[in-house]
C-alpha positions as CSV (number, residue, x, y, z in Angstrom):
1,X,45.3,41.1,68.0
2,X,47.5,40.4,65.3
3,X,46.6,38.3,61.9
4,X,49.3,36.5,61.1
5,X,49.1,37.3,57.3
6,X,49.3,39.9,54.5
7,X,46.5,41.8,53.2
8,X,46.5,44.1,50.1
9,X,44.1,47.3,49.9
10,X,42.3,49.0,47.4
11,X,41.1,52.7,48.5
12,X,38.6,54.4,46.3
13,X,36.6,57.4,46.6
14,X,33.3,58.5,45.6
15,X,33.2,62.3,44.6
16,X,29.5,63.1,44.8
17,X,27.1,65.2,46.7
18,X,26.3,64.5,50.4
19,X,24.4,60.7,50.7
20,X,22.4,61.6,53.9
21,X,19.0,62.7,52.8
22,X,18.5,60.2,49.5
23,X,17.3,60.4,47.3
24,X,16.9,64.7,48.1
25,X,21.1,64.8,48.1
26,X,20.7,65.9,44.5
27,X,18.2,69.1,45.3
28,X,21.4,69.7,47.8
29,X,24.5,69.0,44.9
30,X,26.7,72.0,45.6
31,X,29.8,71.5,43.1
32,X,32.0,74.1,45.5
33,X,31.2,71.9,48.7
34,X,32.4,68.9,46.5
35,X,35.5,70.8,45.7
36,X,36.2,71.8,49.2
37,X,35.7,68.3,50.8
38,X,38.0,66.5,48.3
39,X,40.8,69.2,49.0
40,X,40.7,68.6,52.0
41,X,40.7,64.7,51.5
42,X,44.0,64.9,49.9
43,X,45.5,67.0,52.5
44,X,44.8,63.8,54.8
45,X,46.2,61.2,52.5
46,X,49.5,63.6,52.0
47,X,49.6,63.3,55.9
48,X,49.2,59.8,56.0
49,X,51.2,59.2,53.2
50,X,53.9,61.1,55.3
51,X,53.4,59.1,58.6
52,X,53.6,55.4,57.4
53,X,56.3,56.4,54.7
54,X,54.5,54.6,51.8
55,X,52.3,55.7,48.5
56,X,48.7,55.1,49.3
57,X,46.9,55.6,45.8
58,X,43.9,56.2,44.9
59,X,40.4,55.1,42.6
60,X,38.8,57.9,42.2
61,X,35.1,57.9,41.0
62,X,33.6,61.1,40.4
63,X,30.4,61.9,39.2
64,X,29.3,62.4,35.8
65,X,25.6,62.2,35.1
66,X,22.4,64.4,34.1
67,X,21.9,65.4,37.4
68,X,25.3,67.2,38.0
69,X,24.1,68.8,34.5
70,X,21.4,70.7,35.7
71,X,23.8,71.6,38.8
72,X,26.5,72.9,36.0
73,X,25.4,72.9,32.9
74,X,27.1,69.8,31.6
75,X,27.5,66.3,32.8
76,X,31.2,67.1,33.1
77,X,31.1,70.3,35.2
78,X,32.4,68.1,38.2
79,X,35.3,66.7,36.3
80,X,36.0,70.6,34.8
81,X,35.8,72.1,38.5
82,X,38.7,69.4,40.2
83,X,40.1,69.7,36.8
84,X,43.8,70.5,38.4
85,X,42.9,68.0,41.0
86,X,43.0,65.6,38.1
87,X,45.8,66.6,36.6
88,X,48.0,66.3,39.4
89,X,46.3,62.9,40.9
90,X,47.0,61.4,37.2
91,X,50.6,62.5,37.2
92,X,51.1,60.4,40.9
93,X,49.5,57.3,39.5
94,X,45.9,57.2,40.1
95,X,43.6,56.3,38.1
96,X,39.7,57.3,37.4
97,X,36.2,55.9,36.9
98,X,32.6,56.7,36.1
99,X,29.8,57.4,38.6
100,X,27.2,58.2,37.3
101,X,23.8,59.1,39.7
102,X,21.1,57.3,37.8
103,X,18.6,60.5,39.5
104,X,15.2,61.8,38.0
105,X,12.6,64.5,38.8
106,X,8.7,63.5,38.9
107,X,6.0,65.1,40.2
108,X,7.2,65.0,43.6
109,X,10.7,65.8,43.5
110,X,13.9,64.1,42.9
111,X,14.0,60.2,43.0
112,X,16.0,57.4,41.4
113,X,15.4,56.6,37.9
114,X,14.2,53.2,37.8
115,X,13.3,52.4,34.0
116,X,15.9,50.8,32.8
117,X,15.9,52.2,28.9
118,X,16.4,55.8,30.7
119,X,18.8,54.1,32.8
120,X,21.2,53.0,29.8
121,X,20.6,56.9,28.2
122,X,21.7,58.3,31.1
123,X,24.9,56.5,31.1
124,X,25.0,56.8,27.7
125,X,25.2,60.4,28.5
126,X,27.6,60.0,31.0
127,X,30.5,58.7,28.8
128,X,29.9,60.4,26.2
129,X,30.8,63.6,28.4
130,X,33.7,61.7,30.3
131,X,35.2,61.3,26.8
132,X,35.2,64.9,26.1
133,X,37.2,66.0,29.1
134,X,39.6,62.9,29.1
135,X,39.9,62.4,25.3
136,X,39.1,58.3,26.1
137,X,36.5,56.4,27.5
138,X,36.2,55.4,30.5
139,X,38.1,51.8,32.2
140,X,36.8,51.7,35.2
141,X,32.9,52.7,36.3
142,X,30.8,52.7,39.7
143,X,27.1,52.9,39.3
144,X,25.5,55.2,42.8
145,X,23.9,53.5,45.0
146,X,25.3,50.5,43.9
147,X,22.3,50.3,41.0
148,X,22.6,47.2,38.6
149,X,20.6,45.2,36.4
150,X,20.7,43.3,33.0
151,X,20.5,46.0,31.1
152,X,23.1,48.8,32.6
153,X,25.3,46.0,32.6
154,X,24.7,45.3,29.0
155,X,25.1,48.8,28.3
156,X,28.3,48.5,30.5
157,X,29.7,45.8,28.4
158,X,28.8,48.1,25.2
159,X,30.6,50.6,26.4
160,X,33.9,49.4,26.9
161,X,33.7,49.6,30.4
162,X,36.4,47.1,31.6
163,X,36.1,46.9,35.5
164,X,32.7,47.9,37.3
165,X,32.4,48.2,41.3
166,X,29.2,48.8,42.0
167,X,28.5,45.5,43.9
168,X,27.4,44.3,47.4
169,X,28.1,41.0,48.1
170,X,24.4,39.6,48.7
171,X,22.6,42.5,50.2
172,X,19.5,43.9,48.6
173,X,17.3,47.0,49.7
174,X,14.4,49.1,48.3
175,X,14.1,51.6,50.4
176,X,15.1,54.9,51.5
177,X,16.0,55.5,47.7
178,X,17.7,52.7,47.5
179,X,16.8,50.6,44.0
180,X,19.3,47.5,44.7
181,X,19.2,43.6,44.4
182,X,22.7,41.8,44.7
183,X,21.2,38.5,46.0
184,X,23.7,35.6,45.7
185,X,26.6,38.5,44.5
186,X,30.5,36.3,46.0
187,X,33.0,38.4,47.6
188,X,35.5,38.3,44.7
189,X,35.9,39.4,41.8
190,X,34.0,37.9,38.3
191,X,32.9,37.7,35.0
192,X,29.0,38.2,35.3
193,X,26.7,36.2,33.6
194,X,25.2,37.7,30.6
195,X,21.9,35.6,32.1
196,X,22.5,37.3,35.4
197,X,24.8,40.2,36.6
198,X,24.5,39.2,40.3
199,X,26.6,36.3,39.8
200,X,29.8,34.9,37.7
201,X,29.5,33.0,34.4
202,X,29.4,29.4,34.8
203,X,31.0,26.8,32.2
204,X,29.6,27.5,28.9
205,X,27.8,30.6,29.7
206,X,28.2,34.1,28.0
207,X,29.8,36.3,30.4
208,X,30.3,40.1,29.9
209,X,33.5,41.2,29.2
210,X,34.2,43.4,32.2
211,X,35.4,42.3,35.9
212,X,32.9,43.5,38.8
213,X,34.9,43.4,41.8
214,X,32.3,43.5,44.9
215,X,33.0,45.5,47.4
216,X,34.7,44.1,51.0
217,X,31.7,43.4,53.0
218,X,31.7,43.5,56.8
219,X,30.1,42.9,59.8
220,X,28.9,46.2,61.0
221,X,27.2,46.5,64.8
222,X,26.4,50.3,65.0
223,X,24.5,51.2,68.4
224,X,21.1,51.0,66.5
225,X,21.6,47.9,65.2
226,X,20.4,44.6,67.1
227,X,22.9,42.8,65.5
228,X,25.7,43.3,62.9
229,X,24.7,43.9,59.4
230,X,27.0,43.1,56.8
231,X,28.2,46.7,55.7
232,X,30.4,47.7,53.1
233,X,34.1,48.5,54.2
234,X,33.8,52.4,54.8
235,X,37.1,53.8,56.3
236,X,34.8,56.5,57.5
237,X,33.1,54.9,59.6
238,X,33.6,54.7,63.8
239,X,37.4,53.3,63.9
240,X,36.3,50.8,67.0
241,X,33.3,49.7,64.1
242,X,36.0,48.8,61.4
243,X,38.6,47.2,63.8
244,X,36.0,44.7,65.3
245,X,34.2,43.4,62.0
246,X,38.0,42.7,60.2
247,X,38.9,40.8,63.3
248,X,35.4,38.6,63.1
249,X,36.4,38.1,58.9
250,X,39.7,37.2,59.7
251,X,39.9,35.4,56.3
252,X,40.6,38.6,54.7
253,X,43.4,38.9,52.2
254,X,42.4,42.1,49.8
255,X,40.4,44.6,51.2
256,X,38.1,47.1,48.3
257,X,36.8,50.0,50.8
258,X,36.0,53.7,49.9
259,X,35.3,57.0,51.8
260,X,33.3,59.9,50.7
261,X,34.8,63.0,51.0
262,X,31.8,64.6,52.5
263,X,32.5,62.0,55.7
264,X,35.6,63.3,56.7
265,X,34.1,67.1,57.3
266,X,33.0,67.6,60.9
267,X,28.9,68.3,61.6
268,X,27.0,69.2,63.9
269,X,24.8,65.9,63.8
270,X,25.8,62.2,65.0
271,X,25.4,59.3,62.6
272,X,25.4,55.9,64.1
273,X,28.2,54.6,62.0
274,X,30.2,58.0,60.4
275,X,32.7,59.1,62.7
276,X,32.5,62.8,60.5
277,X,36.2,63.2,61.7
278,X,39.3,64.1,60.1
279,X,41.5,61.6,61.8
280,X,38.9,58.9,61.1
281,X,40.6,57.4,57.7
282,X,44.1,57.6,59.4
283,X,43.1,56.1,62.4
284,X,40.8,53.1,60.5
285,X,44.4,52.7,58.3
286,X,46.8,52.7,61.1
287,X,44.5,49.8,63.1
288,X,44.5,47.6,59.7
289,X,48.3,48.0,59.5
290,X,48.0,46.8,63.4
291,X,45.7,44.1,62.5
292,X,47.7,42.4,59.7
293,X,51.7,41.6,59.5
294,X,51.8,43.9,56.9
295,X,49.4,46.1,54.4
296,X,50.0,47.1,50.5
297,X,48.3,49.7,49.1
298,X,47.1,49.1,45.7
299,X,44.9,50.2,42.6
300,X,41.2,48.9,42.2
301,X,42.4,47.6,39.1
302,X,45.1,45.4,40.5
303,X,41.9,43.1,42.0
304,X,41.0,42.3,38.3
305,X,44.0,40.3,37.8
306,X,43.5,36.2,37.6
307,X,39.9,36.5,37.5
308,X,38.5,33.3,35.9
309,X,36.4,33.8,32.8
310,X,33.9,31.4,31.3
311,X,32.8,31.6,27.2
């Protein structure tokens, strides 16, 4: 089946530690696994880049936080180890954002850090470092595990931070390490409300001064599921699982979807939803380019353009 319009795309990638056993990923954070699995990453966008004859470029968000400190010995000891990666992603055209893990240890173990004072230090933290290695401050940030309240998005605000993606249009989950509440969140991008991040400022409200651009939410029916569950867009997940939920939202015009790096590496395991093949990402990209009468490849920032904002 063919849509009979355009669609734009915005591919971004989280650089972190393997998500599968939150919140114990970060007793697992092994920087040289990290390394591997985005050099190989790039390997498969240079081939798909070759194949469909077009740029694809990238958002990356790479991790920065306390956490990858005591892994390193700074909060930047990610960003030093891909430190050519950078260099030569940055020189192509793509561009890089914050991602901090807002992690903590307690008495029994790692969990997420859920006080929000701590939360803001941490970030605090987080830029601070990012500025040392890039000589600015961060544009663009992703909180993990899509984390938000009032206050990191004050602290957000403060910071300069001009475009956040951390958000999932209406879902909400405390579980599984999972500290999250996007309740009433649209699909498109917005000025939050200074009164409430989840949603856009309304006439005569105070709205912060970055974008938060949500990410592409769709209708996900993996073979435990008893129905689908609104996902977000994952290009690492099952090909057959992407293809049927962008059929069903066939009002799609700009797509925001990521991939972790980890996801393209084979294991020995099965997950109900990651396909943990190579070929995965290509094939999810060559059915959207099947699916719509044609497909640009664009920046996450290009989404914050002729976004509404209310004083």
């Amino acid at each position: 089946m063919i849509l009979n319009k355009p669609a734009s795309i915005a591919l971004t990638v989280d650089v972190e530690g393997e998500w599968f056993e939150l919140p114990g990923e970060q007793g697992s954070f092994d920087v040289g696994s990290v390394v591997e699995a985005v050099r190989n990453l790039e390997g498969l966008l240079n081939r798909i880049e070759s194949r469909f004859e077009t740029r694809v470029p990238v958002t990356w968000f790479i991790r920065c936080d306390d956490s990858v400190a005591l892994s390193t010995g700074k909060e930047s000891g990610l960003l030093y180890a891909l430190d050519k990666f950078i260099s030569s992603r940055v020189a192509k055209g793509d561009e890089f954002g914050l991602h901090p893990h807002l992690y903590c240890f307690n008495k029994t173990g790692w969990g997420p850090e859920t006080d929000p004072c701590r939360q803001k230090e941490q970030i605090e933290r987080a830029v601070v470092a990012w500025e040392s290695y890039f000589g600015s401050m961060p544009r663009l940030s992703r909180i993990g595990e899509a984390v938000m309240n009032n206050t990191i998005a004050s602290a957000l605000d403060e910071l300069g931070i001009e475009i956040d993606s951390s958000a999932l249009e209406s879902r909400r989950r405390f579980d599984s390490g999972f500290q999250f509440d996007w309740t009433g969140t649209p699909s498109s991008p917005y000025f939050p409300s200074v009164k409430d991040y989840r949603r856009p400022a309304e006439a005569g409200e105070i709205s912060y001064r970055f974008v938060e651009i949500p990410f592409t939410m769709l209708p996900i029916m993996g073979h435990l599921d008893n129905a689908p569950v609104k996902r977000y867009c994952n290009l690492a997940f099952k090909p057959e699982l992407i293809q049927d939920a962008i059929l069903r939202v066939n009002q799609t015009k700009a797509i925001l979807a990521v991939v972790h790096p980890h996801e393209l590496l084979s294991k020995d395991y099965k997950h109900h939803l990651i396909a943990h093949d190579s070929c995965s990402l290509e094939e999810n990209i060559q059915n959207l380019k099947n699916i719509f009468t044609h497909l640009d490849f664009i920046l996450l920032s290009n989404l914050a353009h002729d976004v509404n904002k209310h004083y």
